[in-house]
C-alpha positions as CSV (number, residue, x, y, z in Angstrom):
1,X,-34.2,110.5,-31.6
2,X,-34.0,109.5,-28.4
3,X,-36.6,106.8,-26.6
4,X,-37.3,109.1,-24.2
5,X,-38.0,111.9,-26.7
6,X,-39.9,109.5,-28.7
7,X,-42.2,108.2,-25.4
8,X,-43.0,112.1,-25.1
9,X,-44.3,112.0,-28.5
10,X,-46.4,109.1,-27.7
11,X,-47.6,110.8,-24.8
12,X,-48.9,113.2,-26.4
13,X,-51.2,110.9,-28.9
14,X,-52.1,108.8,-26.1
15,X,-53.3,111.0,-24.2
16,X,-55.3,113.1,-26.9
17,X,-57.0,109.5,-27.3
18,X,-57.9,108.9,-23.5
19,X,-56.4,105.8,-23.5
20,X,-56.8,104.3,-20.0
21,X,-55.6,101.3,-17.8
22,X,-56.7,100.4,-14.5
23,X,-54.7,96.8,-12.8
24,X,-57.0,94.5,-10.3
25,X,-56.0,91.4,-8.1
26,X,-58.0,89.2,-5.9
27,X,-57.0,86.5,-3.4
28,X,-58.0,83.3,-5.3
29,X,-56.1,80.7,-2.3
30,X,-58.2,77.4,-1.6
31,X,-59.0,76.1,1.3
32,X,-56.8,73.8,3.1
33,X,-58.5,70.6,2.4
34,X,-59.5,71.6,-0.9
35,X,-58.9,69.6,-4.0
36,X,-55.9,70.9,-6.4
37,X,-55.7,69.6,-9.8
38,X,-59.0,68.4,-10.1
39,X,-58.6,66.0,-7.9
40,X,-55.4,64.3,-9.4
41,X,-53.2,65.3,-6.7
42,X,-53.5,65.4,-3.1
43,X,-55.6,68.1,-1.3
44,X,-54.1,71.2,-0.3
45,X,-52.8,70.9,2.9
46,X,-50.4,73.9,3.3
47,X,-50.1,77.1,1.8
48,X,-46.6,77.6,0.5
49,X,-47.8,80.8,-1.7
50,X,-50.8,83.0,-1.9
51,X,-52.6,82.5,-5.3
52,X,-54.4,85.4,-7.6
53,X,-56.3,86.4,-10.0
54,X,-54.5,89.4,-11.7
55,X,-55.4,91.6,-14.6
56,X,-55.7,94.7,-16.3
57,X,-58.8,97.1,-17.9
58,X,-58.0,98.6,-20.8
59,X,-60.4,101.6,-21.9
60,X,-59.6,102.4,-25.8
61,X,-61.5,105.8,-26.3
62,X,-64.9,105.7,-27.7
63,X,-65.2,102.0,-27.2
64,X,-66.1,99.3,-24.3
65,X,-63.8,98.0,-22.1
66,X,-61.4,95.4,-22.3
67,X,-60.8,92.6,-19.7
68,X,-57.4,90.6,-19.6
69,X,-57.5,88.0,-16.8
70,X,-54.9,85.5,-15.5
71,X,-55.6,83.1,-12.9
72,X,-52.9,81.1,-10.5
73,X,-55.2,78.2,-11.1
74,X,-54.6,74.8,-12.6
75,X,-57.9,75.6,-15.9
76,X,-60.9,76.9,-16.0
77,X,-63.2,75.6,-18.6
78,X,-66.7,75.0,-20.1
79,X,-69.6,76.7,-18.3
80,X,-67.1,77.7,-15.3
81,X,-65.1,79.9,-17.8
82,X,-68.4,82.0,-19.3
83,X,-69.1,82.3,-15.7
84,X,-65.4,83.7,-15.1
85,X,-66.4,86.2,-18.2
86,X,-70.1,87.3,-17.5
87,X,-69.1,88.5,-14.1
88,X,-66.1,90.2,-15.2
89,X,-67.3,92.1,-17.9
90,X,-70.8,92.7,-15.6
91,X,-68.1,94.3,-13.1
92,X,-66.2,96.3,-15.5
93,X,-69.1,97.8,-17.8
94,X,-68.2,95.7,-20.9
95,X,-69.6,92.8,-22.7
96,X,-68.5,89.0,-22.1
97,X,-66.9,89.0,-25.6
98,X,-64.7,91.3,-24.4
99,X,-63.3,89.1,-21.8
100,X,-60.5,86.8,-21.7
101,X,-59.6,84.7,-18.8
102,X,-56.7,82.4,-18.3
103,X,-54.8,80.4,-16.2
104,X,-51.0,80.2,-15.3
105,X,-51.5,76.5,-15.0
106,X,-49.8,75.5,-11.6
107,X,-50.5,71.6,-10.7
108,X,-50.5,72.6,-7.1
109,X,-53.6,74.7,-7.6
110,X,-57.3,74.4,-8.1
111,X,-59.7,73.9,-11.2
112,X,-63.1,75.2,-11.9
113,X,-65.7,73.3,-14.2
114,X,-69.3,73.8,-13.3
115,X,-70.3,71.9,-16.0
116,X,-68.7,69.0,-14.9
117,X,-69.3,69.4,-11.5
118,X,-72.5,69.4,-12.3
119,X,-72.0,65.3,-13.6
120,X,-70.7,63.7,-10.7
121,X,-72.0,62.0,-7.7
122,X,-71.1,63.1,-4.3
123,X,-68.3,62.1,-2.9
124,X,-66.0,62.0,-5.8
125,X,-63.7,65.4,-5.3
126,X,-62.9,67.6,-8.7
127,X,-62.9,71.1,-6.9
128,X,-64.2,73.1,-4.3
129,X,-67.1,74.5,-6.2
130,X,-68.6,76.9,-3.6
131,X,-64.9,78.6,-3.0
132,X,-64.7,78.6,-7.2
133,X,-68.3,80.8,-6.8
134,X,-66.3,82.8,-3.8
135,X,-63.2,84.0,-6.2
136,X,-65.3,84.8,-9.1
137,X,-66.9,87.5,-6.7
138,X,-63.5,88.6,-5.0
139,X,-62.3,89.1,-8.5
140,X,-65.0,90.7,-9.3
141,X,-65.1,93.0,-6.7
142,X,-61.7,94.3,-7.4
143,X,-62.6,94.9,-11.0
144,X,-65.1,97.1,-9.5
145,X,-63.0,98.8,-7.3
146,X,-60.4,99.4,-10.0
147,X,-59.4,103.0,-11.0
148,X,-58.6,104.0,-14.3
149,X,-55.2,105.9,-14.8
150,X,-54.1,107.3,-18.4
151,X,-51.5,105.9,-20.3
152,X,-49.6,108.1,-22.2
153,X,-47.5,105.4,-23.9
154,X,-47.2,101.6,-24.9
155,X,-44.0,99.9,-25.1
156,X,-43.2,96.4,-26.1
157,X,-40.1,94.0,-26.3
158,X,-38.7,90.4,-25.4
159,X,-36.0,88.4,-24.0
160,X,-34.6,84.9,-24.5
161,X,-35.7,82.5,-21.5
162,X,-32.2,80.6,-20.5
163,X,-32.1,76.9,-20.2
164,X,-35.9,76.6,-18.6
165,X,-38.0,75.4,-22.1
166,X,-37.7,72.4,-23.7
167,X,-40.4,69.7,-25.3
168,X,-41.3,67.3,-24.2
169,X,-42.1,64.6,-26.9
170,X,-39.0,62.8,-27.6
171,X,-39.3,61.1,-30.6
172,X,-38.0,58.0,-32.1
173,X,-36.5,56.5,-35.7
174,X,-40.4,55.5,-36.2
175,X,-40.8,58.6,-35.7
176,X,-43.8,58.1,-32.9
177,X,-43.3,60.0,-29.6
178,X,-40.3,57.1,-28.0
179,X,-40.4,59.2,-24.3
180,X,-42.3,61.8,-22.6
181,X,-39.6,64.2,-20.8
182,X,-42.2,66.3,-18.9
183,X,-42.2,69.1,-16.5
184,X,-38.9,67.5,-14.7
185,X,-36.8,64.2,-15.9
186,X,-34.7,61.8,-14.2
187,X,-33.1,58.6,-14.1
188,X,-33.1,58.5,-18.3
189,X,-30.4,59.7,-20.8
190,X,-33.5,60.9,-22.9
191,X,-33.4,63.4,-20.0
192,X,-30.3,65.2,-21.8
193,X,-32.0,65.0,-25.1
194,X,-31.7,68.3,-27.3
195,X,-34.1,70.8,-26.5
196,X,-36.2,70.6,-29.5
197,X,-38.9,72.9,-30.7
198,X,-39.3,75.9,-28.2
199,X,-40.3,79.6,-28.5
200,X,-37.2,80.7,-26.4
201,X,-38.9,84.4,-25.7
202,X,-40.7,85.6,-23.5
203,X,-42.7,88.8,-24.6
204,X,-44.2,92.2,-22.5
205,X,-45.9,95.4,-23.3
206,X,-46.3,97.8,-20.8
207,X,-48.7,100.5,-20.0
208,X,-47.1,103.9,-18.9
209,X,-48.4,106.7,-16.9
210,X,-45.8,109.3,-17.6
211,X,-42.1,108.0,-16.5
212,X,-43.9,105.4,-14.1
213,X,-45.4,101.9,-15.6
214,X,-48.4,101.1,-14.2
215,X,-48.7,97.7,-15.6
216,X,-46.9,95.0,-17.6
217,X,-48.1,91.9,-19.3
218,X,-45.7,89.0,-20.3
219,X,-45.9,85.8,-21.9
220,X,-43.7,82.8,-22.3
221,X,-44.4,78.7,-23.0
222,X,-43.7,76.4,-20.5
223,X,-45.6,74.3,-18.3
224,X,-45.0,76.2,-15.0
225,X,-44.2,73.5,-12.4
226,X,-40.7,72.5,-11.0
227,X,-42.8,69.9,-8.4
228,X,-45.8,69.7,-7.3
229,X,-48.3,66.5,-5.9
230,X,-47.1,67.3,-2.0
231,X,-50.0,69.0,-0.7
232,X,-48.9,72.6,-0.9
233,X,-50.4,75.1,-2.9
234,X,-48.5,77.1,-5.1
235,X,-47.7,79.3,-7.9
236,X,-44.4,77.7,-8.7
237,X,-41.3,78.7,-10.5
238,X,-43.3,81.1,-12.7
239,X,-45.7,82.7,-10.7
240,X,-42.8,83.3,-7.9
241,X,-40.8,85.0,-11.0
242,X,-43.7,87.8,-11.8
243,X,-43.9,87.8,-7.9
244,X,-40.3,89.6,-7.9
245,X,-41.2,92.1,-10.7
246,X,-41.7,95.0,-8.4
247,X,-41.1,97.9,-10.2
248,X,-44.9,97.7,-12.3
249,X,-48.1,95.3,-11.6
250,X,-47.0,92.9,-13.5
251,X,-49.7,90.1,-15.1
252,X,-48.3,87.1,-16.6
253,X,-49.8,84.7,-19.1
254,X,-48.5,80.9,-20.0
255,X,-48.3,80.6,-23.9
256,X,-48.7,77.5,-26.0
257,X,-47.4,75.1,-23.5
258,X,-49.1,71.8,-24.1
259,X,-46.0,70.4,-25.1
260,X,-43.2,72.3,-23.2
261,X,-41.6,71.8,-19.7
262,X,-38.6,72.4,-18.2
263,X,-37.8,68.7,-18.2
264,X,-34.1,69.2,-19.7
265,X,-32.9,71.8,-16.8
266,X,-35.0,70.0,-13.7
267,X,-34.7,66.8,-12.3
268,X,-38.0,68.1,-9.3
269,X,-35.5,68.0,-6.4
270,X,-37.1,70.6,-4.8
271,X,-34.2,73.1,-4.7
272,X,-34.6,74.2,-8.3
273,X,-37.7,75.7,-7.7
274,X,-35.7,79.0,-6.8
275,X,-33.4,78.0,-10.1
276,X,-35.6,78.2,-12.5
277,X,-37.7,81.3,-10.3
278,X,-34.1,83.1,-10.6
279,X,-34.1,82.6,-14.4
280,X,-37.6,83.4,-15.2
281,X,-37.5,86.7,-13.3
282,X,-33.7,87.5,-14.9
283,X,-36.2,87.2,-18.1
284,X,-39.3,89.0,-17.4
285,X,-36.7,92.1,-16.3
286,X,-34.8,91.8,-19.5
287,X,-37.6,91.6,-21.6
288,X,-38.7,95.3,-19.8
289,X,-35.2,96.4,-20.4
290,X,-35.2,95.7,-23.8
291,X,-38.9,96.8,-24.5
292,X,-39.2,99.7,-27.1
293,X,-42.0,102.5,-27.7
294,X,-45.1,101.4,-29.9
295,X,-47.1,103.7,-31.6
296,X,-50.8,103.0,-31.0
297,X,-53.1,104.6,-34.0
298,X,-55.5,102.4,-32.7
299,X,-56.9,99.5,-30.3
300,X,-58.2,96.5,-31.7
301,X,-60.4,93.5,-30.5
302,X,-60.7,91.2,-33.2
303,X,-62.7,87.9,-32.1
304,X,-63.6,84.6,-34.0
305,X,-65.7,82.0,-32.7
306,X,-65.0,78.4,-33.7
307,X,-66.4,75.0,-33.5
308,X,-64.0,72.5,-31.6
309,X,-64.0,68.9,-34.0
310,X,-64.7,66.6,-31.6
311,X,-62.4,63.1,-30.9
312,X,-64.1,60.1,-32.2
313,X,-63.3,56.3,-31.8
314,X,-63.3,54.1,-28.9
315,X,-63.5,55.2,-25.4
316,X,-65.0,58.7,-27.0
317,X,-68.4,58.5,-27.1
318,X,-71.0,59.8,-24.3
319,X,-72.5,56.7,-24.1
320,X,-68.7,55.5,-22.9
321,X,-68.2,58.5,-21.1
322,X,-71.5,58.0,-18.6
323,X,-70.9,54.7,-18.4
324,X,-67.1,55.5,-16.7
325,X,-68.7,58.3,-14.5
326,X,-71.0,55.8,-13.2
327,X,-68.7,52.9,-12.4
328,X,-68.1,53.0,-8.9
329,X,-64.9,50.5,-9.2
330,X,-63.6,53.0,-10.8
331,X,-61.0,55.1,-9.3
332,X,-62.3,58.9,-8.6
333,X,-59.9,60.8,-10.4
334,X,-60.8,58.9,-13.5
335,X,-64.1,59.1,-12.6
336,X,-63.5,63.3,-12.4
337,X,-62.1,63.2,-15.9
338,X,-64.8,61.9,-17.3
339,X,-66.8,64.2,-16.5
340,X,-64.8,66.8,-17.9
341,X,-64.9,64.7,-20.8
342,X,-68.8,64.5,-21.0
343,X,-68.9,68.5,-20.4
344,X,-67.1,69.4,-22.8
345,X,-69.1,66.6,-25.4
346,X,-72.5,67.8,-24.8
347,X,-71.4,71.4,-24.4
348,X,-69.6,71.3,-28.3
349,X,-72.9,69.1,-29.9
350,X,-75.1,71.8,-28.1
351,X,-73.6,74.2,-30.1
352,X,-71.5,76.1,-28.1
353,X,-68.2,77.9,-29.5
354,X,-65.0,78.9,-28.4
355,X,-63.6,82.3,-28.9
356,X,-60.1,82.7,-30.7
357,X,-59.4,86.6,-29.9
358,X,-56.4,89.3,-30.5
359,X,-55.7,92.5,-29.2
360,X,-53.9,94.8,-31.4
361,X,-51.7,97.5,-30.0
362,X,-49.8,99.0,-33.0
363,X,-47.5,96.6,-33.9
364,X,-47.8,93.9,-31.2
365,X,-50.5,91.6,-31.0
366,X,-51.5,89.7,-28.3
367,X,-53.4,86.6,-29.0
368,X,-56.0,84.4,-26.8
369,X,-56.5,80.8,-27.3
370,X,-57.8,78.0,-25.3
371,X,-56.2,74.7,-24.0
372,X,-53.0,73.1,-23.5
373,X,-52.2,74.3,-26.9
374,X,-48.8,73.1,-29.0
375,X,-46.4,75.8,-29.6
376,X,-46.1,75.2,-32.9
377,X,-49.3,76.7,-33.2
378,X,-47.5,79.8,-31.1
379,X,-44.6,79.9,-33.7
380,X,-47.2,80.0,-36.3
381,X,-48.8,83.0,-34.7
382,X,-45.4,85.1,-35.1
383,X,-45.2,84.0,-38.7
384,X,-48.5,85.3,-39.6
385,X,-47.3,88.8,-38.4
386,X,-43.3,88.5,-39.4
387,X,-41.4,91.4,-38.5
388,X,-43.8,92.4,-35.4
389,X,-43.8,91.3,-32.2
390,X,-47.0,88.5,-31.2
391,X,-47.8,87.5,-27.6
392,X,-49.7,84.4,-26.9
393,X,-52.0,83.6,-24.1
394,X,-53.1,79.9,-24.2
395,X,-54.9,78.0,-21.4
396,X,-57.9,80.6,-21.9
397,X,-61.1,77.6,-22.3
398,X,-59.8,74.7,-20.4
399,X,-62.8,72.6,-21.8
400,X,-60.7,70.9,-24.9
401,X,-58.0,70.2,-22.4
402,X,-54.4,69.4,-25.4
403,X,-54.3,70.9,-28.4
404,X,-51.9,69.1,-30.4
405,X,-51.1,69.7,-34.4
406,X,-52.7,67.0,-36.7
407,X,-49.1,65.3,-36.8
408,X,-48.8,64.9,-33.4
409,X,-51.7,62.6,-33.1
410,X,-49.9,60.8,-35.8
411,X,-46.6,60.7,-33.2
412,X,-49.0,59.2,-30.3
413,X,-48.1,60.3,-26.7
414,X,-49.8,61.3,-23.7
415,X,-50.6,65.0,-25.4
416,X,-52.6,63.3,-27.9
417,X,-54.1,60.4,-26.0
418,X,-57.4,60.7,-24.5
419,X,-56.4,63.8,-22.5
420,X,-57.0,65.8,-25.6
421,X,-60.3,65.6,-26.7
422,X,-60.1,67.2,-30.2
423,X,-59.7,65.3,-33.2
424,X,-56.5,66.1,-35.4
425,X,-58.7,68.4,-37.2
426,X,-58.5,70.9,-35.1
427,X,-55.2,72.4,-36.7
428,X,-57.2,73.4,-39.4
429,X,-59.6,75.3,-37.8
430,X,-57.4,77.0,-35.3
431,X,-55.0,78.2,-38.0
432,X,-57.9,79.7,-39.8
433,X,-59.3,81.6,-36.8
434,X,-55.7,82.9,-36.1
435,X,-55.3,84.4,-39.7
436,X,-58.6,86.3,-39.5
437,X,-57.8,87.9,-35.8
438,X,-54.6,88.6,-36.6
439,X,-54.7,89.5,-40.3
C-alpha cells in the first residue's frame, strides 16, 4: 500500500475523531537596551533577527485542549513560567496542566523570572520584566485569535543532524571532566576531540489538513548558539534553520542539550553561523522527507509532578544565597544569579513541583522536561519506548537551571558546578517520572 493510500485511510479516522490543530505566533523581540541572558551578556543593542513565541493547539475530541509553546528566549523559569502557562491555557480554554512552554535557548535573547526579579534591588539588570508581562499578552492574544483546522492525518519521522552535535565534557584518564569544549572551541587540540555522546537526530511529526501540512514540530539537542555576547539579538543557527522551513508552520523545540554544543564544527568566527543554519535546515527538511503516517487510536496527555532534590553544601544555602544578593561588591551578574538561585530554593521548600509531561500520538511520543537537561537522559527516553519514535523538549522550567546525571557530578565541570542547582539525586527521580508518562 501506498503512503498516499495509507494517509487517505488515516484521513478518514482522523477526521471521524475531530481531531483539530490551530498554529499561533507572537513577536516576543526586546527592546534595544534591554538585558539578554539575564544580564550575563551585554544589552541588546541591535536587532539582527525578530524573535517569537511559536506553537500549536491541539483539540483531541472530547477532551480539553492542548498547548505546545516554544519561545526564542534564553529560559523561562519559576513563577515566570506558571505565569507563561495560566495565560495560555486562560487564552486557549484549557487548563494550566495542559500547557507546556519552552525555550529554544538563544544566549542573545532574553530571560523571564518573576520570582527572582522579585529578589533584587534596583539597579542590578536580570530582564526587562515589564516587556516579559508585554509578550505573555501578545502570545496570548494570538492563541486567542487562533483558528482551528482539522487534521486528517499525523505523520512522523527523523533525520541524522551532520557534523553540528557534539559534547562538550571532555574527559580525562581520572576520569573528571579535563576541558569544557562548549558551544564553539578554538585555540585547543581538545577542540578536535571525538564527538562523544550525542543524539545525532533530529525528530518531527506533522499535522495534515488533506495534502497540505499545516504544522510541524521538530526536536534536536544542541545548544543553539554559533556566537553570541555582541549586542545583537538573535535566534541563531537554529532558529534561522526553522526560519527557512516554508512549506508548513514549523515549531521547533531544543532537546536535552545541557551538555551538547557544536563546539567540534565551530570555532564562533562569525561566518559559520550560516554553516551550521545551512545544515540544520538540510535536517529539519529531511527529517519531513523521510516522515511516515502514524496511526492515531488516540491522544494522550500523561503528566507527573515531581519534587526537584535540592543541592546542598557550601555556597548552597539561603542564608549564603541572601547574603550574595545583598553584597554590593559584588558584581551584578553574580548578584542576578543568585537570585535565581534563592527563587528556585524557596520555591522547591515551599512545596512547589515541576511537571514531567508526554504527549502520545500513536507511536511517537513527545516528552517535556525542564532545564538544561543531559542527553543521556534523552537517549534514555528512546529506550524506554524502543522501536518507536520519542521527541524530547527540554528547557521547559528554567528554575533548576543543569540537569546533569548522578555521574556527572562525580566528573565535576561547569554543568555540574553551582549552575546546576539539583543534587545528583535528581537522576533518580527524573527517570521515574519518565517511565510513568511514557509507559
Amino acid at each position: 500500500m501506498g503512503l498516499l493510500s495509507r494517509r487517505g485511510m488515516l484521513s478518514l479516522a482522523l477526521a471521524g475523531r475531530g481531531m483539530r490543530v490551530a498554529t499561533f505566533a507572537a513577536d516576543v523581540t526586546p527592546p534595544l537596551g534591554a538585558a539578554l541572558c539575564y544580564g550575563l551578556v551585554p544589552v541588546a543593542s541591535e536587532v539582527v533577527d525578530k524573535l517569537e513565541a511559536r506553537g500549536v493547539v491541539l483539540y483531541p475530541a472530547g477532551e480539553r485542549p492542548i498547548v505546545l509553546c516554544s519561545v526564542d528566549w534564553l529560559g523561562i523559569g519559576n513563577g515566570s513560567r506558571d505565569r507563561w502557562r495560566a495565560a495560555l491555557a486562560k487564552a486557549a480554554g484549557t487548563t494550566p496542566d495542559r500547557v507546556t512552554v519552552h525555550t529554544l535557548h538563544p544566549h542573545d535573547a532574553p530571560g523571564d523570572d518573576a520570582t527572582a526579579y522579585a529578589l533584587l534591588p534596583k539597579g542590578v539588570a536580570l530582564y526587562d520584566d515589564a516587556f516579559a508581562r508585554l509578550a505573555v499578552t501578545r502570545t496570548a492574544a494570538a492563541v486567542r485569535a487562533s483558528k482551528p483546522a482539522a487534521v486528517t492525518q499525523v505523520t512522523g519521522g527523523a533525520a541524522e543532524v551532520r557534523e553540528v552535535a557534539s559534547n562538550r565534557r571532555i574527559l580525562g584518564a581520572d576520569g573528571k571532566v579535563a576541558f569544557g569544549r562548549m558551544t564553539s572551541c578554538r585555540n585547543s587540540p581538545q577542540c578536535a576531540a571525538p564527538v562523544g555522546v550525542i543524539d545525532p537526530l533530529l525528530r518531527s511529526v506533522s499535522f495534515w489538513g488533506g495534502e497540505k501540512r499545516v504544522a510541524t514540530l521538530s526536536y534536536y539537542a544542541t545548544h543553539p548558539m554559533s556566537y553570541y555576547g555582541k549586542g545583537g539579538v538573535s535566534c541563531d543557527f537554529v532558529g534561522k534553520a526553522r526560519r527557512s522551513q516554508t512549506d508548513t508552520f514549523q515549531v521547533h523545540f531544543t532537546g536535552a542539550a545541557g551538555n551538547i554544543g557544536a563546539g567540534k564544527f565551530n570555532d564562533g568566527a562569525p561566518a559559520n553561523r550560516a554553516v551550521l543554519t545551512g545544515k540544520m535546515a538540510t535536517a529539519m527538511a529531511e527529517a519531513k522527507a523521510a516522515e511516515k503516517p502514524i496511526a492515531v487510536d488516540a491522544v494522550r496527555w500523561v503528566s507527573e509532578s515531581v519534587a526537584m532534590p535540592l543541592r546542598t553544601g557550601k555556597g548552597f544555602s539561603e542564608e549564603e544565597i541572601v547574603a550574595a544578593i545583598g553584597d554590593a561588591a559584588l558584581d551584578a551578574k553574580q548578584r542576578a544569579n543568585h537570585a535565581r538561585y534563592l527563587a528556585f530554593l524557596r520555591l522547591t521548600r515551599a512545596g512547589r513541583k515541576i511537571d514531567l509531561t508526554a504527549l502520545r500520538l500513536g507511536s511517537f511520543s513527545i516528552l517535556h522536561m525542564p532545564g538544561e537537561l543531559f542527553v543521556e537522559y534523552q537517549l534514555a527516553a528512546a529506550e524506554m519506548r524502543r522501536g518507536e519514535l520519542v521527541a524530547t523538549a527540554a528547557y521547559g522550567d528554567y528554575g533548576p537551571m543543569y540537569i546533569g546525571t548522578a555521574r556527572a557530578y562525580e566528573e565535576g565541570g561547569y554543568e555540574t558546578s553551582a549552575v546546576s542547582r539539583v543534587s545528583p539525586a535528581v537522576e533518580d527521580v527524573l527517570m521515574g517520572a519518565m517511565r510513568k508518562v511514557l509507559g
